[in-house]
N, C-alpha and C positions, 0 to 999 in steps of 0.2 A: 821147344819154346814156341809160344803163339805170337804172331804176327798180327800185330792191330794197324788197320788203317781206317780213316770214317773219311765221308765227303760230302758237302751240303748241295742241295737242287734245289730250285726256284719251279716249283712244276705247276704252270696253270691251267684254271680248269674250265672243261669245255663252256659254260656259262656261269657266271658273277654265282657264287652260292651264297645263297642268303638263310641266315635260320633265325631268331629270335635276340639270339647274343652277337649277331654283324654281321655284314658281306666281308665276302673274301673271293678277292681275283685270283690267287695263285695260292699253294701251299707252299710252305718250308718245309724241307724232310731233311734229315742225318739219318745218314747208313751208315753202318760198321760192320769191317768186315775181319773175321778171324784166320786166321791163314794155320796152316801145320801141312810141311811140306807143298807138294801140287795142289794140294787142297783151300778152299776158302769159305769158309759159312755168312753169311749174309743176314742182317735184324736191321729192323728200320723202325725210327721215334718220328712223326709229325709234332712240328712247332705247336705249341696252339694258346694266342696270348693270353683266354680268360683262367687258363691254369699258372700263367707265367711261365711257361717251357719256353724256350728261344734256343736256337742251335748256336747262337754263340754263347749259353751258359752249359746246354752237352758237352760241346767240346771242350770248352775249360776244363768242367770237369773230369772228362775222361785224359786230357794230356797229365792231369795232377797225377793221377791214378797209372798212368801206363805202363810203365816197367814193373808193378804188382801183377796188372790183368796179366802181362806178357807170359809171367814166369809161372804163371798157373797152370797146373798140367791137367789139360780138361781127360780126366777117367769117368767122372756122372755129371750129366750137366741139374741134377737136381741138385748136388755137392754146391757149384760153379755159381747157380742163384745164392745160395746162401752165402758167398765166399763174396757174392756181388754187391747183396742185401748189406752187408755189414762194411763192407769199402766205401760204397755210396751210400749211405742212411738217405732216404728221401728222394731219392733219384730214378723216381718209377719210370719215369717215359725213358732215359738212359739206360739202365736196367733191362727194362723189357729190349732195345736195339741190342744190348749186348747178347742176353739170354736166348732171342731166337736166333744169332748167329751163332751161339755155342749147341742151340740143338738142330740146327742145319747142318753146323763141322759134325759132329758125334754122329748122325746119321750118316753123314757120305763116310766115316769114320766103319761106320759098321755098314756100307753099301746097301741100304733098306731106306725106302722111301722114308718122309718123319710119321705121317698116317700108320707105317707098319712097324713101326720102331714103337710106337704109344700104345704098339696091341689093337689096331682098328683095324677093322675093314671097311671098305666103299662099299657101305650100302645105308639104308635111310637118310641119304644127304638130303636136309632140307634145299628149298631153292631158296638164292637170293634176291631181296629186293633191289628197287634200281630208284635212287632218292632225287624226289622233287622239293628244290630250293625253294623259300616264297620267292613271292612275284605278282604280276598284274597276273590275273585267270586267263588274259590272253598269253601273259607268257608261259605260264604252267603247265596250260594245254598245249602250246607248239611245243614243249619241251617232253609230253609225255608223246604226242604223236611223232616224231622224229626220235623215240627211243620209245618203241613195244615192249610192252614186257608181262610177264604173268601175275607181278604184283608190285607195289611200287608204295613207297614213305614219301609221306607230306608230310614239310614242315609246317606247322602251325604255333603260333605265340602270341593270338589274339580274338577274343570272340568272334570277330567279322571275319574272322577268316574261314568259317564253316560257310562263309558263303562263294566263296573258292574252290571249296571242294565239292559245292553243290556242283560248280560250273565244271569239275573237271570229270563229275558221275554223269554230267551227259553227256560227254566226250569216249566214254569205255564203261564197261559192267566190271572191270577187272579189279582183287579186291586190293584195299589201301590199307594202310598202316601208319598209324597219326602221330607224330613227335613232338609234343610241345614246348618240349625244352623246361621247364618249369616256369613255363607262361601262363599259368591260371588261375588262378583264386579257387577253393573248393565250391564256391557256389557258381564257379563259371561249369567248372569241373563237373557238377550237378547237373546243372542243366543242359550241358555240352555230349556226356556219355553218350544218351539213350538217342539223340538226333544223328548222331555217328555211324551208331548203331544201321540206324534204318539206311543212310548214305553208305551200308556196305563196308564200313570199318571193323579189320580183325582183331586189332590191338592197338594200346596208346600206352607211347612210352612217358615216363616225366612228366603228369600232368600238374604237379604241384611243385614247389621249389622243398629242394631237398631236407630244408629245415622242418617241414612239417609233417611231422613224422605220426602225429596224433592226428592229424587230418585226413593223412591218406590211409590208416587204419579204417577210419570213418567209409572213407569214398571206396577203399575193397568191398566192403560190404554191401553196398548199392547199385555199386556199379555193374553196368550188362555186358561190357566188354572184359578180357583181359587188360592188364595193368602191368606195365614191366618200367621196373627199375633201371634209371642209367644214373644220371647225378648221385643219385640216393645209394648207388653200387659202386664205388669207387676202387677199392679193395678187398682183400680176405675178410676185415672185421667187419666188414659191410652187409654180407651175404645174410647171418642168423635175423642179422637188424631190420631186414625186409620183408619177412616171412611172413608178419601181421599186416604189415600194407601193401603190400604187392602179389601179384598172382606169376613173378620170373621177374627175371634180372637178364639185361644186357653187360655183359662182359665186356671191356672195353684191354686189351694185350697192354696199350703203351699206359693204361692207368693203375691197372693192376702190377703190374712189372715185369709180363711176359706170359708165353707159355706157361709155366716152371708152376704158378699160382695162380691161373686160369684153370687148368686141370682140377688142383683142389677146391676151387672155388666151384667148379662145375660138379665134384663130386659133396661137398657139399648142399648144395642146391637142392639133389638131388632129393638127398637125407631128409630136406624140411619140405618136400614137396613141391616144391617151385620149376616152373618151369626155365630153359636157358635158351638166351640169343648170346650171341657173341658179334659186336657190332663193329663198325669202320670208325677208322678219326682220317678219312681220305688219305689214306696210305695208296704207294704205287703198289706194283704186283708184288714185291718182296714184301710186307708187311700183310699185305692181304692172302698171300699165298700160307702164312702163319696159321689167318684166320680158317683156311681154306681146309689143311689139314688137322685142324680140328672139327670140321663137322660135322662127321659121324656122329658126335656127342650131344648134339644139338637140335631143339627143337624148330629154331629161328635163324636163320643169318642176313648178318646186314655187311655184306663183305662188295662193295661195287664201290669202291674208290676209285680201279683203275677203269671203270666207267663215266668217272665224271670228268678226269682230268683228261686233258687235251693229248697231253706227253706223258711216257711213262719212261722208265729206267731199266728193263728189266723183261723177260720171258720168260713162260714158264705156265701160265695160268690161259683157262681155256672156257667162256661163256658162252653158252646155250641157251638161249632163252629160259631164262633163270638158274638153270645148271651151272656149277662152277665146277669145272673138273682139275685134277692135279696130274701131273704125267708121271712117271714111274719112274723117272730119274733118281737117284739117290737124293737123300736130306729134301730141303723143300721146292728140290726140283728146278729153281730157277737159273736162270744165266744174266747177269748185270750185265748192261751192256756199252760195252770195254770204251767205245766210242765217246759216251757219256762223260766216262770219267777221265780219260785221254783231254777232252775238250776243255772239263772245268780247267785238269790238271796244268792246259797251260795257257 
């Protein structure tokens, strides 16, 4: 019989992050943890209010649920989503915390790292970026020169703001990767691509709001950069939906609902030619360790949560100037750190 425990943190982050849709001084995260015997698997959901996630509506849900998840005998944790999917209808960021705890238990279950358990090897790991909030240009640049890095996400969600990134291309050659949240107009969109372009931009994710699906059809075909979906990629039914206006998709674990349908969605992708990031919702290391051992599959990763925040919960994960490496421990390797939870618990 499995052992469920969850517990909420308040983790804030190194500076005020700002994107298009708000600041935020700190994250909300809910872990859950599965237990079977000495063992414990470990999945984490980031709050995040413009989707309406709150950890006090996880938790609800999962106390409703608990003596079901309990008596469930994890044998496949591809069974284990399904058996999740239909307990919770709608419960993606929940979901996805439970589902990477069931395939961190099932890995340390079969003592094989989760990377060797999925059939991967460590090799072609892309690097990760290391994400610049808005801000004044003076703060964007102390924030990129006080964190080096081999490439690095701007947030952007307004015309004027190409001239922030003019200020931060004379500060490094190094290249950038533009996110605009679906802050644009097509004709900002327009006009905005090809100047990007020359300021050393590799990709832009979200540049239109996800409803405009005939637009960004339009702006694929003009466009000089890559184009990658995030809003627009929500889900499974999301992926064939992109294929006309998008050149990949960012994967998001707590939107999709885990591992379990990131995998399909990434072999999907595949099928219609698109290329795949699999991105952060400022997860600590246990959430991002998730994204970590899936990168072999991966063209992109935007996996530096436990880069922005101040505090983390957890070990396990190990950055290189843009390398994220996994250690070889069984499942996803991490260790929670017992203090953390010792402290909320009393």
């Amino acid at each position: 019989m499995l052992h469920l425990e969850h517990f909420h943190f308040d983790l804030a982050f190194e500076y005020p992050f700002t994107t298009y849709k708000g600041t935020k001084t700190e994250q909300p995260l809910f872990v859950v943890s599965l237990g079977l015997g000495p063992l414990k698997g470990y999945g984490e959901a980031p709050a995040i209010a413009y989707y309406d996630v709150s950890v006090a509506g996880m938790q609800a849900k999962l106390e409703e649920k608990r003596r079901m998840i309990e008596r469930y005998a994890l044998t496949d944790p591809h069974r284990f989503w399904h058996f999740l999917h239909h307990l919770l209808p709608g419960e993606h960021f929940l979901i996805a915390a439970l589902d990477i705890a069931g395939w961190d238990l099932f890995a340390q279950l079969r003592r094989q790292p989760l990377y060797h358990l999925l059939g991967l090897k460590w090799e072609n790991v892309p690097l990760t970026d290391y994400t610049i909030g808005m801000g004044t240009a003076e703060e964007m640049v102390m924030k990129m020169k006080e964190h080096p890095w081999p490439t690095y996400k701007i947030k952007m969600g307004r015309t004027g703001d190409i001239d922030l990134l003019r200020a931060l291309r004379e500060n490094t050659d190094t290249p950038f990767r533009v996110d605009a949240n679906e802050g644009w107009t097509f004709e900002d969109a327009k006009k905005l691509l090809p100047e990007l372009q020359l300021l050393g931009v590799s990709l832009v994710e979200q540049p239109l709001n996800r409803t405009e699906a005939e637009a960004m059809k339009e702006l694929k075909q003009i466009s000089p950069l890559p184009l990658y979906a995030d809003e627009s990629c929500q889900g499974e039914g999301d992926v064939s939906k992109c294929a006309e206006g998008f050149h990949g998709i960012n994967i998001k674990l707590t939107k999709c609902g885990g591992i379990t349908p990131a995998t399909r969605m990434i072999k999907e992708a595949r099928q219609l030619g698109l290329k795949v990031m699999i991105g952060s919702m400022n997860e600590s290391t246990i959430g991002s360790a998730a994204i970590a051992h899936l990168s072999p599959l991966l063209d992109e990763m935007d996996a530096d949560g436990p880069l922005l925040l101040k505090e983390d919960i957890a070990e396990g994960l190990t950055y290189e100037n843009g390398k994220i490496l996994v250690n070889n421990r069984p499942g996803l390797g991490i260790r929670f750190w017992r203090e953390k939870k010792d402290k909320l618990a009393g």
